[in-house]
Structures are given as structure tokens and as C-alpha cells.
C-alpha positions in Angstrom: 0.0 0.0 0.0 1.4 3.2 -0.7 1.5 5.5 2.0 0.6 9.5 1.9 3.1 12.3 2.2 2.3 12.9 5.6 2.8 9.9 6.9 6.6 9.4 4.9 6.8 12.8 6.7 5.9 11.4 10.4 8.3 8.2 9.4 11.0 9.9 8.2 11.1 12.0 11.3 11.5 9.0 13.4 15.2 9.0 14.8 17.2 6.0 17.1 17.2 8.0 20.1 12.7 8.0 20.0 13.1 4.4 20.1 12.8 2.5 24.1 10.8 -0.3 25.1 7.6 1.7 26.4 7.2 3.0 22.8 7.5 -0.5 21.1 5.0 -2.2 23.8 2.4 0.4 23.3 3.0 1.0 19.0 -0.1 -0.8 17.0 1.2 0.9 13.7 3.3 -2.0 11.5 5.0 1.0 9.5 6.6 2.0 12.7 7.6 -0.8 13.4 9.1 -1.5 10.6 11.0 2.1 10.8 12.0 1.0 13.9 13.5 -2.3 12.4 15.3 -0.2 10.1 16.7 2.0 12.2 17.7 -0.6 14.8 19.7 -2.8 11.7 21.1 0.1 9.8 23.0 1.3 13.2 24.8 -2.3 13.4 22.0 -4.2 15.2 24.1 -3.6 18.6 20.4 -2.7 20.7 19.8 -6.6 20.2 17.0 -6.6 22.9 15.1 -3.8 21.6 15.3 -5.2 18.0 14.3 -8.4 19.1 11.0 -6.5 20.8 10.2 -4.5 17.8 10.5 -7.9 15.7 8.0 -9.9 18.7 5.9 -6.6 18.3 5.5 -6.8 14.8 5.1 -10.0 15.0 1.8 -9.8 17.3 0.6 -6.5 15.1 1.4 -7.9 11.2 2.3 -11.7 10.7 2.7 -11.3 7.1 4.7 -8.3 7.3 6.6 -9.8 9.8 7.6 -13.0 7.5 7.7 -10.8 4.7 10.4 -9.2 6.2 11.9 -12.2 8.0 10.8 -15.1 5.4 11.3 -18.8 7.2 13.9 -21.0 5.8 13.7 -24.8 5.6 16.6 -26.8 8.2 18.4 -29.3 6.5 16.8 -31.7 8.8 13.1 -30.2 7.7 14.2 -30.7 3.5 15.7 -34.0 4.2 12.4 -34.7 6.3 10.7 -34.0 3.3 12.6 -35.3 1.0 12.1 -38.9 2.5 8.0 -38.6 2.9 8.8 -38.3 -0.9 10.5 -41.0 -1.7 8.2 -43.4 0.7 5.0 -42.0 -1.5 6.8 -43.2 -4.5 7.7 -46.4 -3.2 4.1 -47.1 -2.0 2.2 -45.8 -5.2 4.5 -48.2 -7.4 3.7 -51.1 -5.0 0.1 -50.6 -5.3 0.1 -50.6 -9.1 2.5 -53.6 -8.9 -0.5 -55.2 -7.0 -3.2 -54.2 -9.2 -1.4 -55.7 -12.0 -0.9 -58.7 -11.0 -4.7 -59.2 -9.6 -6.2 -58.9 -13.0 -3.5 -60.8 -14.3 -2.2 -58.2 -16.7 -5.5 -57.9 -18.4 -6.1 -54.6 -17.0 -6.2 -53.0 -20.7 -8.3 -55.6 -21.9 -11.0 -54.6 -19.8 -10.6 -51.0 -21.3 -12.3 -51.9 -24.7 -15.9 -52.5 -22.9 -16.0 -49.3 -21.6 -18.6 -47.5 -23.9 -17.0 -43.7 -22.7 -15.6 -42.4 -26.6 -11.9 -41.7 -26.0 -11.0 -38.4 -27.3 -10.3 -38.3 -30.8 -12.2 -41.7 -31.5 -15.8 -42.7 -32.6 -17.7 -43.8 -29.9 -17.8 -46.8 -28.7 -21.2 -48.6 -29.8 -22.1 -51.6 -27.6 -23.3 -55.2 -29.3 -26.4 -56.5 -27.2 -25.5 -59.9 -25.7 -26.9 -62.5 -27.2 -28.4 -65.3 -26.1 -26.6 -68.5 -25.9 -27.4 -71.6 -28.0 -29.6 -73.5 -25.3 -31.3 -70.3 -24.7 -32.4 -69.8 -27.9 -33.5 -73.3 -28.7 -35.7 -73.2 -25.8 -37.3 -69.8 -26.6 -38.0 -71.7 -30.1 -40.2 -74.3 -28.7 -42.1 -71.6 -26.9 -42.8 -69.9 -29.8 -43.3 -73.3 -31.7 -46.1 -74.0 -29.1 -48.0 -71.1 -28.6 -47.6 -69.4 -32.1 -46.5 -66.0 -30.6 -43.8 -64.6 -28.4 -44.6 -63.5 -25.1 -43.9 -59.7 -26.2 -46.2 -60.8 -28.9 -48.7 -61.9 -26.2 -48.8 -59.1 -24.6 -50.0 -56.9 -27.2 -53.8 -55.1 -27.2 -56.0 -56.0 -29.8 -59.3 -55.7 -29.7 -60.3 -58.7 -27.8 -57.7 -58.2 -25.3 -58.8 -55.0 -24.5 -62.3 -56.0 -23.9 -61.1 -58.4 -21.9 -59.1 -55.5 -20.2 -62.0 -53.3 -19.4 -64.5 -55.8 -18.2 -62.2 -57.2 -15.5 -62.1 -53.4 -14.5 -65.8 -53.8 -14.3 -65.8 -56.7 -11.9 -63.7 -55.0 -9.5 -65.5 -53.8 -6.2 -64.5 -50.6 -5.5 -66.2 -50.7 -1.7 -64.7 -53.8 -0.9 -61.1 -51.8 -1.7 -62.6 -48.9 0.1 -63.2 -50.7 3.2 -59.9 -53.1 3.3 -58.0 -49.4 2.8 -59.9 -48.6 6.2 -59.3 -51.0 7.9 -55.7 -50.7 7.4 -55.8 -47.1 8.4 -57.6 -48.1 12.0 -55.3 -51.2 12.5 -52.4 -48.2 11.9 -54.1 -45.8 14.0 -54.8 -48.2 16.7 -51.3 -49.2 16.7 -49.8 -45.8 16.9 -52.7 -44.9 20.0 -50.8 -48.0 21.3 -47.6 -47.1 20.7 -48.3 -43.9 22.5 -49.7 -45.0 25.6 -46.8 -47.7 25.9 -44.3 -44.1 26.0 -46.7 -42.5 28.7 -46.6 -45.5 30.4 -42.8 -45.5 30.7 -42.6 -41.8 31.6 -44.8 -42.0 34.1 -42.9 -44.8 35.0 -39.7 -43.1 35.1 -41.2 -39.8 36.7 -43.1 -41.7 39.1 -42.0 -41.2 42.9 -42.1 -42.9 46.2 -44.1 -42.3 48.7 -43.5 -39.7 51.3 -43.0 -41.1 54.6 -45.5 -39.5 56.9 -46.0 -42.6 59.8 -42.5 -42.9 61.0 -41.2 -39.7 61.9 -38.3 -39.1 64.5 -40.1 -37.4 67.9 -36.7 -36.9 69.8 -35.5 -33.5 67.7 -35.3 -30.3 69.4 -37.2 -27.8 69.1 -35.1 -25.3 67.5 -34.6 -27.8 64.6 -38.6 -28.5 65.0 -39.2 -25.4 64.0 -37.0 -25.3 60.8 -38.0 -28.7 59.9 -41.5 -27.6 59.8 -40.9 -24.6 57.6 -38.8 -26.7 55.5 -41.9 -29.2 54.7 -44.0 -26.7 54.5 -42.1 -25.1 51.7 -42.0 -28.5 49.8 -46.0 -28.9 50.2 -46.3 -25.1 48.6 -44.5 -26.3 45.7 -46.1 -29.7 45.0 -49.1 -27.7 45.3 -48.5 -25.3 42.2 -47.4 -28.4 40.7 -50.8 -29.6 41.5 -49.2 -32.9 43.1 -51.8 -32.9 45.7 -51.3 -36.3 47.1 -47.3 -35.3 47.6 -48.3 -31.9 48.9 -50.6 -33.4 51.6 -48.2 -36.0 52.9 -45.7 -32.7 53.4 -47.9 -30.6 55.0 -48.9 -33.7 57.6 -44.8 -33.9 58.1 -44.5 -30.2 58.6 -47.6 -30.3 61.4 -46.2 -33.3 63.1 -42.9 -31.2 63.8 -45.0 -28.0 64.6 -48.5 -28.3 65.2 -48.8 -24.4 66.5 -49.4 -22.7 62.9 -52.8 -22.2 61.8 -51.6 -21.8 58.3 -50.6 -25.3 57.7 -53.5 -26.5 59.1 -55.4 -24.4 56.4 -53.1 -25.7 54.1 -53.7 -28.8 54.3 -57.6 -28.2 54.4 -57.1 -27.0 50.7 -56.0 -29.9 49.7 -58.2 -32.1 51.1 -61.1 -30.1 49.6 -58.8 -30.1 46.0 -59.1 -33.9 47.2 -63.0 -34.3 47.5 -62.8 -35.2 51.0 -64.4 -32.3 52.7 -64.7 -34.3 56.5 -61.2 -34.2 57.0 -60.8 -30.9 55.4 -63.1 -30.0 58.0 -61.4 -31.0 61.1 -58.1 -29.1 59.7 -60.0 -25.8 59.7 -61.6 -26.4 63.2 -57.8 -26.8 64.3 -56.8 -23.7 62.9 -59.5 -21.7 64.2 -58.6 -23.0 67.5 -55.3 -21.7 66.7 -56.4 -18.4 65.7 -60.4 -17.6 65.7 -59.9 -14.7 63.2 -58.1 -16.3 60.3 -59.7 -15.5 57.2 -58.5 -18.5 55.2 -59.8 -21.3 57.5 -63.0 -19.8 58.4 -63.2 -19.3 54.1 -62.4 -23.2 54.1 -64.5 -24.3 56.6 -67.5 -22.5 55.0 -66.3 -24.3 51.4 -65.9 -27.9 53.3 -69.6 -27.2 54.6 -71.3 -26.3 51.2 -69.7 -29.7 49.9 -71.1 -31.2 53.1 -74.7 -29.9 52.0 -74.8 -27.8 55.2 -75.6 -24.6 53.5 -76.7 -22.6 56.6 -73.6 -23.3 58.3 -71.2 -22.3 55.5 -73.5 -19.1 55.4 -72.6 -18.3 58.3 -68.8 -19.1 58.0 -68.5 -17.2 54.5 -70.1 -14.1 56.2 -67.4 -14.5 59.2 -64.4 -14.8 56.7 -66.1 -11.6 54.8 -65.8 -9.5 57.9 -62.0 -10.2 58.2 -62.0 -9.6 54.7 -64.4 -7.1 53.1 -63.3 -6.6 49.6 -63.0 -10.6 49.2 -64.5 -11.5 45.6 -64.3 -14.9 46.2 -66.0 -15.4 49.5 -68.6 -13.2 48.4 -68.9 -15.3 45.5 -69.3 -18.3 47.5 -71.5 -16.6 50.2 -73.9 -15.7 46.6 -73.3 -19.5 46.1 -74.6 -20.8 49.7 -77.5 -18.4 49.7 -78.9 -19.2 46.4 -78.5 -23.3 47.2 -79.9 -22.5 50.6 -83.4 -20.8 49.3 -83.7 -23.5 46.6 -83.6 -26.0 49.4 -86.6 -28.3 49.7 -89.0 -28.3 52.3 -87.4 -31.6 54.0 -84.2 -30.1 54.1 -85.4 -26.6 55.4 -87.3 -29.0 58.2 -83.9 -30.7 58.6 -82.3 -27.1 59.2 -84.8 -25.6 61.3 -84.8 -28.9 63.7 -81.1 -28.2 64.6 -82.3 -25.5 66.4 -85.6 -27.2 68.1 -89.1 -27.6 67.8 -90.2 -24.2 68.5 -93.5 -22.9 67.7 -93.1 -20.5 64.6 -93.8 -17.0 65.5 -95.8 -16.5 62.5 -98.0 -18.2 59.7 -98.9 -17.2 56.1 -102.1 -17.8 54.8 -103.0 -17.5 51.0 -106.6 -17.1 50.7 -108.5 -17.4 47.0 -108.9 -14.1 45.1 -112.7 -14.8 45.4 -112.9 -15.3 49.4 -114.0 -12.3 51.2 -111.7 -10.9 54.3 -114.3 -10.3 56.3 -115.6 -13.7 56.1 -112.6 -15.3 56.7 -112.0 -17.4 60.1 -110.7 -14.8 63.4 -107.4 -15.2 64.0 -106.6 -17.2 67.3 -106.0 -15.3 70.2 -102.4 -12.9 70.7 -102.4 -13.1 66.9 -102.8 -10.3 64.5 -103.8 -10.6 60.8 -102.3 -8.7 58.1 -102.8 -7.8 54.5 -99.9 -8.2 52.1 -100.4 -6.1 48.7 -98.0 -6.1 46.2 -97.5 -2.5 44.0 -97.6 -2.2 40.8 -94.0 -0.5 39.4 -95.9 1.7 37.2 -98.0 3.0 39.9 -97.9 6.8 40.9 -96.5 8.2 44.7 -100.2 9.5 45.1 -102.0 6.4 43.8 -99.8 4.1 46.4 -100.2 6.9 49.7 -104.5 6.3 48.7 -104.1 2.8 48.4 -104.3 1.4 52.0 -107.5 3.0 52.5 -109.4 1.8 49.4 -108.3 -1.6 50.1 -109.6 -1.6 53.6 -112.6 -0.5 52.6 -112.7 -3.1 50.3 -112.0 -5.9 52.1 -114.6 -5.2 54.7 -113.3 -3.0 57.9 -110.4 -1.6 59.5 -109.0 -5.5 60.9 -105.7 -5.4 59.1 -102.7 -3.8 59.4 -100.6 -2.7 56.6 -96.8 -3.7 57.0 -94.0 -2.7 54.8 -91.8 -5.8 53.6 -88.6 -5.2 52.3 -86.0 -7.4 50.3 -82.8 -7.6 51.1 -79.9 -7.7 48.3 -77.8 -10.7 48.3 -75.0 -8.6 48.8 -75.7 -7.7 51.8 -74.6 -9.5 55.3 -77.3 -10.6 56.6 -76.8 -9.8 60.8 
């Protein structure tokens, strides 16, 4: 590459005294380097060590300047090296062709003539067809003596071949094809579905797991180490639980209480799976021994109202969602439940509501509702007994007025025969709402 005149400048102006050892380590420019080379040799080479850095330097900065500069020259020992591998190729490729030779039994350039590549310069080669030998052809005339025709000749469509030809395609039954084609594709089909549960067979298999020991745990540990050995299991049942390994995570969560039975939250933990589980007793008896633990926790009173809707005890998990609501107000979920229990608990039927309402006793109810026909006069009807007092329900119209409904009490007394009946305003209350 030809350099600029600024740079021949900046070289030229180089002198031996700018050269030392900090300026060689730290150059990256091969032309200075090379200058320095220069300089270095032209002055008698005496500064050995520095020339040899400059050289290393250029070295690490330019190879091919550097051997451009410094080209390598063969040893004696490399050429004679070399030499030799010669020598033994030689020896080996005239051994081989020795060999070859002497396998085909020197008819190497016999074979030559059958190959049917033109060699250049020559006509191409054109190959005779082999012919048959003598008892080959003898035999193919007696076929042809017996039958009249060759098979080739046999083979040939005339017209009463091909009739032939198209009514055997008329014979064929397409369905029966059809239906041998299917049932190839479900023997296939069934085969791979086999196939396929013999590999989920083995992975389960291989991912399956032994059971967690939860029986024979060690009661002599101190409590210090109790107390990490709890957390520990605990923290192993919270992850088989996001695994949804429910089975694993309940066996941990038993480990983790049998080391420290004082924490509500395992006990609640526990209950969740057991209710994951579909077995809402023993769900139940967790949550009643975290509640003992701690009264106000939100997530086993929330649990203990769940296990009691699965246990068909709707009043009670009312009651329990309602609870778990107060410690949590702005709850979705247990309001979603408590919406759940409320609804299953007025679609009850009468036996059940009798089943509820004997939990509490036989008491006498503190009032009865009787529907009377639209036809039956009030005034008529039976006297209530005695410290009893009967009442009128009417139910408003939406698209009545404010004035029409104030008038309205007085018309229908009126109308029903005397001023016997009170007039009571029943309101309903949103499911929303707590009921106290």
C-alpha cells in the first residue's frame, strides 16, 4: 500500500534516540515498526533486545509483514524430512500398481475396450447387445413353436384383449377396496394410540415417585430444629401444590404439622387440599384446628364455610363465609361463595329446610302465612286465634304513581270489609348484603 506524504513525513522524522521499550509495547502501527526495524539494523543491530521486541511486536501487530520481512527457511533436517516422505510415497504408489497388476493378471487393458465412454479423438464406442446362448435360444423356439406368438407378442392389445381388459375393471369392487383401505388405516391408528400410551406408560414410570414417609417420623428433635424442619416441609408442600401434586403436597404438609402443630396456616393448608381432594370431613377437622389456633383467620374460616357447602350444610357455611367476609371485606371470592350458599340455601326443599330448622328445636313458629283465593272475602274469613294479628300483604304495581300508592291502604280496607288489618311494609334484602 502506498503511503501518503504525511505519513513518509511522520516516518522519516523518526530518529534512534525516539526508540525505548515503552514505545515498542504500546506501537499498533506495522509502518513504525518496521521504521524501527530499520533503524535498529542500519545502526549495526548492537540494541539486540530492543530489535528483538520490535520484531515480537511486529510480529503480534502484522504476521505477514513480519515473514515478509523475516521469510522462514527450511533446516536441513526439515528438507531431508521432506525429501524422505517423498521418496516413501513413490515407493508405496508403485507397489500398489504392482498389486493391481498382477490381480487382473495383466489384463487390466483388456477390460478398457468394454467401456462405452468415446476416448477423445475416437468414434464412440457402440455396444453389441449380448446374445443369447445356444440353449437359450433353442428353448425360446419351442415356446414360440407351441404357442404361435412370443410373449412380447402376447402381450399386445387388440381388440379382444382390451375387452377383456375393461371388463375385468368392471368386476372389480370398488367398496370392498374402500373398506380393506380402512381398515388398514384403523389397524395403523390403533397401533400408533398404542404405541403412544406404551411411551406414557414408561414416563410415568420413570417420573413416578415414592411415597412420602409421613408414619414414622423421629419425635426426639429439638425444638429449635422442630421449627426449621417444619418450615422446610412446609415449603416443599407449597411447591407440589403449584405443581398440582396434591397427594405429595398433603403428605408434606402432615410432616410439617407433626414437627410444629402451633401454625394455623398449615392447618389451612392442608384443608385446601383435602377439599382439592374431594374429601371435605377431613378438610373439615383441619379448619376447626386452625381456628382453634387463631379464631380470626380469614382462610380457615373461608375453608371451613367451602368444606360445609360440599357437606350440604348450606346454613352453616353461610354463616362461615359471612365470618371470613368480615375479616375480609373486599374478598371477591368469599362473596362469590356466600352468593353460592344463599342461592342453594333458598332452593332448598321443604325436607331439608325442616332438617335445618330442627337443629335449632321444635319451637313454635312466630308467624304463619295464609293465601286465601282471590274470590274469598276478608271479612268472612276465620278470626285469627288469640295474641295473633292478621295482616294484609299487597303487592304494587311498578308503574303505579307516589299518590295512587299513599291512597291505596285505604281503598283496600274499605274493600275488604273493615279496618281488621294492618298494613306492613316488607322489604327485600340484596344478596349482597350481610345478613346480621
Amino acid at each position: 500500500q502506498e503511503l501518503d506524504a504525511q505519513t513518509r513525513r511522520a516516518l522519516s522524522e523518526i530518529k534512534l534516540e525516539d526508540i525505548d521499550f515503552e514505545k515498542v509495547k504500546g506501537c499498533t502501527d506495522k509502518h513504525v515498526l518496521k521504521r524501527y526495524i530499520k533503524l535498529i539494523e542500519d545502526d549495526g543491530s548492537y540494541f539486540l533486545d530492543l530489535l528483538k521486541a520490535c520484531k515480537d511486536k511486529l510480529l503480534e501487530v502484522a504476521p505477514k509483514e513480519y515473514y515478509k520481512l523475516y521469510p522462514s527457511v527450511a533446516s536441513a533436517e526439515e528438507v531431508n524430512d521432506a525429501t524422505r516422505d517423498l521418496l516413501d510415497w513413490e515407493e508405496s504408489v508403485t507397489e500398489i500398481d504392482v498389486a493391481l497388476r498382477k490381480s487382473k493378471k495383466d489384463r487390466i487393458w483388456d477390460d478398457m475396450a468394454k467401456v462405452s465412454v468415446p476416448i477423445r479423438g475416437q468414434e464412440p464406442v457402440v455396444a453389441r447387445p449380448n446374445l443369447p446362448s445356444l440353449k437359450d435360444r433353442s428353448e425360446q423356439a419351442k415356446r414360440i413353436g407351441k404357442t404361435g406368438q412370443t410373449k412380447k407378442e402376447s402381450m399386445a392389445r387388440d381388440k379382444t384383449s382390451m375387452k377383456d381388459y375393461y371388463s375385468s375393471w368392471d368386476k372389480v369392487d370398488v367398496e370392498a377396496i374402500e373398506k380393506s383401505m380402512d381398515e388398514e388405516e384403523e389397524e395403523q391408528e390403533e397401533s400408533r394410540r398404542l404405541h403412544f400410551d406404551d411411551l406414557k406408560n414408561l414416563q410415568d414410570d420413570a417420573q413416578a415417585t415414592t411415597p412420602i414417609d409421613v408414619d414414622s417420623l423421629q419425635d426426639s428433635i429439638p425444638l429449635a430444629h422442630r421449627r426449621h424442619m417444619a418450615d422446610s416441609e412446609k415449603e416443599k408442600g407449597n411447591e407440589a401444590f403449584y405443581a398440582k401434586d396434591y397427594e405429595e403436597a398433603e403428605a408434606y404438609y402432615s410432616r410439617s404439622i407433626h414437627f410444629a402443630a402451633d401454625d394455623p396456616s398449615t392447618w389451612a393448608n392442608r384443608a385446601l387440599i383435602r377439599l382439592k381432594l374431594q374429601r371435605p370431613e377431613e378438610a373439615l377437622e383441619d379448619c376447626t384446628h386452625a381456628l382453634a389456633l387463631n379464631p380470626q383467620y380469614m382462610k380457615a374460616l373461608h375453608r371451613k364455610g367451602k368444606a360445609l357447602f360440599e357437606l350440604q350444610r348450606h346454613e352453616e357455611a353461610v354463616r362461615y363465609f359471612q365470618r371470613a367476609l368480615a375479616e375480609s371485606p373486599g374478598n371477591t371470592q368469599i362473596n362469590g361463595d356466600l352468593m353460592v350458599a344463599r342461592r342453594k340455601l333458598r332452593t332448598e326443599s321443604p325436607s331439608e329446610m325442616e332438617q335445618h330448622t330442627s337443629r335449632h328445636g321444635n319451637e313454635t313458629p312466630s308467624c304463619t302465612i295464609d293465601e286465601l283465593p282471590d274470590d274469598t272475602e276478608v271479612a268472612s274469613a276465620k278470626p285469627p286465634p288469640a295474641g295473633y294479628t292478621r295482616v294484609i300483604i299487597e303487592e304494587d304495581s311498578d308503574s303505579e304513581s307516589a299518590d295512587d300508592q299513599a291512597t291505596a291502604p285505604s281503598k283496600t280496607v274499605n274493600a275488604r270489609g273493615g279496618g281488621n288489618f294492618h298494613k306492613v311494609v316488607i322489604e327485600e334484602v340484596e344478596e349482597s348484603e350481610d345478613e346480621e
